[in-house]
C-alpha positions in Angstrom: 11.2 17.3 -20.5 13.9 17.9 -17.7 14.9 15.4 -14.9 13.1 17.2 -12.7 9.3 16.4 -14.6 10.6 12.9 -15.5 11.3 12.0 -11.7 8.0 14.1 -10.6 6.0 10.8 -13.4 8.0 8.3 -12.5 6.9 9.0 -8.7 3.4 9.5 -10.0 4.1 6.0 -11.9 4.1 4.1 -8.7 1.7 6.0 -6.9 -0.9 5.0 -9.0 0.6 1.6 -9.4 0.3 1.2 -5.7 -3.2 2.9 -5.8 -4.4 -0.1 -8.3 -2.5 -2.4 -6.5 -4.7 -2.1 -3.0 -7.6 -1.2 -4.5 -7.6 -4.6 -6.5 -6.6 -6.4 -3.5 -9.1 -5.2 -1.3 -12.5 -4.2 -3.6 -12.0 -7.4 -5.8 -9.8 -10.1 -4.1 -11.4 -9.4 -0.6 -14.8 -8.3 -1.1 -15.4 -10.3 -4.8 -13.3 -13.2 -4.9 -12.8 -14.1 -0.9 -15.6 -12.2 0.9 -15.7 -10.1 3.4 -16.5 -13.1 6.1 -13.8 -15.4 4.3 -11.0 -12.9 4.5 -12.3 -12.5 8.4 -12.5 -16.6 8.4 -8.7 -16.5 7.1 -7.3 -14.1 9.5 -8.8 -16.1 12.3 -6.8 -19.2 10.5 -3.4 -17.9 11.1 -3.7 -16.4 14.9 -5.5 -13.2 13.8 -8.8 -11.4 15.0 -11.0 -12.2 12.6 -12.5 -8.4 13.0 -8.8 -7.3 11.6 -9.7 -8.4 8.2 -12.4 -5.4 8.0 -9.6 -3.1 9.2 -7.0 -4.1 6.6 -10.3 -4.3 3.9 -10.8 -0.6 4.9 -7.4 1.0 5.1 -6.3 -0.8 1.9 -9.5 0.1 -0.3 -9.6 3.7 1.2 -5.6 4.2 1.2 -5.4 2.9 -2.6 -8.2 5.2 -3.5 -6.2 7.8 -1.6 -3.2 7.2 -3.2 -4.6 7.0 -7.3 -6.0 10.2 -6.3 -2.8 11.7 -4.7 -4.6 12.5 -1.5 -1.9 12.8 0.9 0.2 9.9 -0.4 3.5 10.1 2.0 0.9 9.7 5.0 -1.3 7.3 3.3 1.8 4.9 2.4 3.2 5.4 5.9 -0.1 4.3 7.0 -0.6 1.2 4.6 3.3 -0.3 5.0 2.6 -1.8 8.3 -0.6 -3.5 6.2 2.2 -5.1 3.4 4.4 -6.5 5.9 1.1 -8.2 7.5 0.6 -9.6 4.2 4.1 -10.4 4.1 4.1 -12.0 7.2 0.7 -14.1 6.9 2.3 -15.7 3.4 5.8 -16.5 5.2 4.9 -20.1 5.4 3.8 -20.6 1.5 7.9 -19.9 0.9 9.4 -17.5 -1.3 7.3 -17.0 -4.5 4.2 -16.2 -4.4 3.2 -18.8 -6.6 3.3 -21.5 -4.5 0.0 -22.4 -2.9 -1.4 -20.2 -0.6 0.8 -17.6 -1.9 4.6 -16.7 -0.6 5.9 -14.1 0.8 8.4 -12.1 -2.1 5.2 -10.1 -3.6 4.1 -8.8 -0.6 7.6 -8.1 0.4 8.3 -6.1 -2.7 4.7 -4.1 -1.9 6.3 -3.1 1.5 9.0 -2.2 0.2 7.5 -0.1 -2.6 5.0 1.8 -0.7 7.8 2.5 2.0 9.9 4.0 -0.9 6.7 6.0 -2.2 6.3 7.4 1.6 9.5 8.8 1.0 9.6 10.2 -2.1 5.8 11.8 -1.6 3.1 12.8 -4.2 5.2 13.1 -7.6 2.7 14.7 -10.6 -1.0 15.4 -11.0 -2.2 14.8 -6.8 -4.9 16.1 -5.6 -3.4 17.3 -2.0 0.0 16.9 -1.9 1.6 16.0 1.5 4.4 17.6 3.2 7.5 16.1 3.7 7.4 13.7 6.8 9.5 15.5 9.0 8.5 17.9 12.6 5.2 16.4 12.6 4.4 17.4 9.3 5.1 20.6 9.1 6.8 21.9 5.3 10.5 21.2 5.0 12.7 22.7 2.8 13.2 19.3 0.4 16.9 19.1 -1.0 18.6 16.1 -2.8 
């Protein structure tokens, strides 16, 4: 296998990563474990509209379906890092780990960070519709390294 293939599945690793990652958070941990009406009930907690929580439900559940399938994954990640640094920013006051109660802030951190990074480095192997590169409006760049 070149380098070439080997980046394309390690890009492909974390799409599907991330993919799993929102879909667990929103299907099971908002819908299953929280609710619907206690995620809304939470966001109202910390200074939120409550109504936000069906937003961020939506856009993570639909964007990590987008991104296992490869559906436009640079646009789809744009779209879901300003929903990570929410997260990041509603745990900021459990401290660092995210094991402390309620949940700190270095997990969600690290998912900003990661779905930034796979914004940038687009679909990788096996995507359904890849995206173009996010430069003139989306328009096809010549990619170079």
């Amino acid at each position: 296998m070149n380098e070439q293939a080997l980046r394309n599945y390690g890009i492909t690793l974390l799409r599907v990563s991330l993919g799993t990652i929102f879909i667990a958070h929103s299907l099971y941990l908002k819908l299953v474990i929280f609710t619907l009406p206690g995620t809304a009930q939470f966001f109202g907690s910390i200074g939120l509209p409550p109504q936000l929580a069906y937003l961020v439900f939506a856009m993570e559940a639909l964007g990590g379906i987008a991104l296992l399938a490869g559906f436009q994954t640079r646009w789809v990640a744009l779209v879901l890092t300003p929903v990570a640094l929410g997260a990041t920013w509603a745990h900021s006051g459990a401290g660092w780990l995210f094991t402390n109660t309620g949940g700190g802030w270095e997990y969600p951190l690290f998912l900003a960070v990661a779905v930034f990074s796979q914004a940038l480095l687009g679909d990788g192997a096996l995507a359904i519709q890849r995206s173009s590169p996010l430069g003139r409006w989306g328009q096809r760049q010549p990619v170079t390294a």
